[in-house]
N, C-alpha and C positions, 0 to 999 in steps of 0.2 A: 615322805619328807623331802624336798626341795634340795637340792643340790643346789649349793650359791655360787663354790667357786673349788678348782682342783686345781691341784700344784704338786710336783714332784710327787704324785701317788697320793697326794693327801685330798682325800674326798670332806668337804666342809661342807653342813646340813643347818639348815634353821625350820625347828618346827612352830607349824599354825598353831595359834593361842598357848603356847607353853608355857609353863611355870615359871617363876622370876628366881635371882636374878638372871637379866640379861643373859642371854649363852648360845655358844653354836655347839651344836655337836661335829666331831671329828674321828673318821676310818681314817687309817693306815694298815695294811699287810696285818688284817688279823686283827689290831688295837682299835679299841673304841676308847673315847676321852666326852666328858663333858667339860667344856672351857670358856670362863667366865670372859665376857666381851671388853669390860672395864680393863681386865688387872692381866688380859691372857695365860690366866692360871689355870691348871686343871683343876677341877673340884671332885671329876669322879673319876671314873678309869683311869684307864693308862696310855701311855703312848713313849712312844723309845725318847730320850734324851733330847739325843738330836733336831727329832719330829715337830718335840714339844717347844723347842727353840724356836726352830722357823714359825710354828703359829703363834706363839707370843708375838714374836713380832710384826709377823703381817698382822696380827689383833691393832696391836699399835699403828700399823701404817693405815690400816682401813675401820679406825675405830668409827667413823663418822659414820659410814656407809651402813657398818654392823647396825648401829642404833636405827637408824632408818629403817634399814628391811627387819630389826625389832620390831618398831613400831609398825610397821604394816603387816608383820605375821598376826599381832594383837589383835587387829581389825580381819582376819583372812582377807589383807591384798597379796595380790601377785607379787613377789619377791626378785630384787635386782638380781643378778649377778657379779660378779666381784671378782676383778683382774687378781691375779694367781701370783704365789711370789716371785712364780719363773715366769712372767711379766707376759703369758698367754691368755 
């Protein structure tokens, strides 16, 4: 599964042709999270408080981009990369 973008230890993944809705998967130290792209809600696992904070809101600052490499995981394209919320 594609690594799109890591920040503060949080590894962000998008997999080819996945199940809807919309969603990246998300590691941290042990946590796995499935997090909706729309709402940056988790819907499955877990991740620390905190964690789950920061991806919310990088969901919201790079919603646009999520949808994008959505739609071209849907197709198996090659998938963007996506600046990190510690701005690497």
């Amino acid at each position: 599964m594609p690594v799109i973008s890591t920040f503060f230890g949080i590894l962000i993944r998008m997999w080819h042709d996945d199940h809807p809705p919309p969603h990246i998967h998300v590691e941290y130290q042990g946590f796995e999270a499935l997090v909706e792209i729309e709402a940056g809600n988790v819907k499955a696992g877990q991740l620390p408080r905190k964690v789950a904070r920061i991806v919310r809101e990088w969901c919201f600052e790079h919603r646009q981009e999520l949808r994008e490499n959505w739609i071209k995981a849907q197709s198996f394209e090659p998938l963007d990369k996506i600046q990190g919320a510690d701005r690497d």
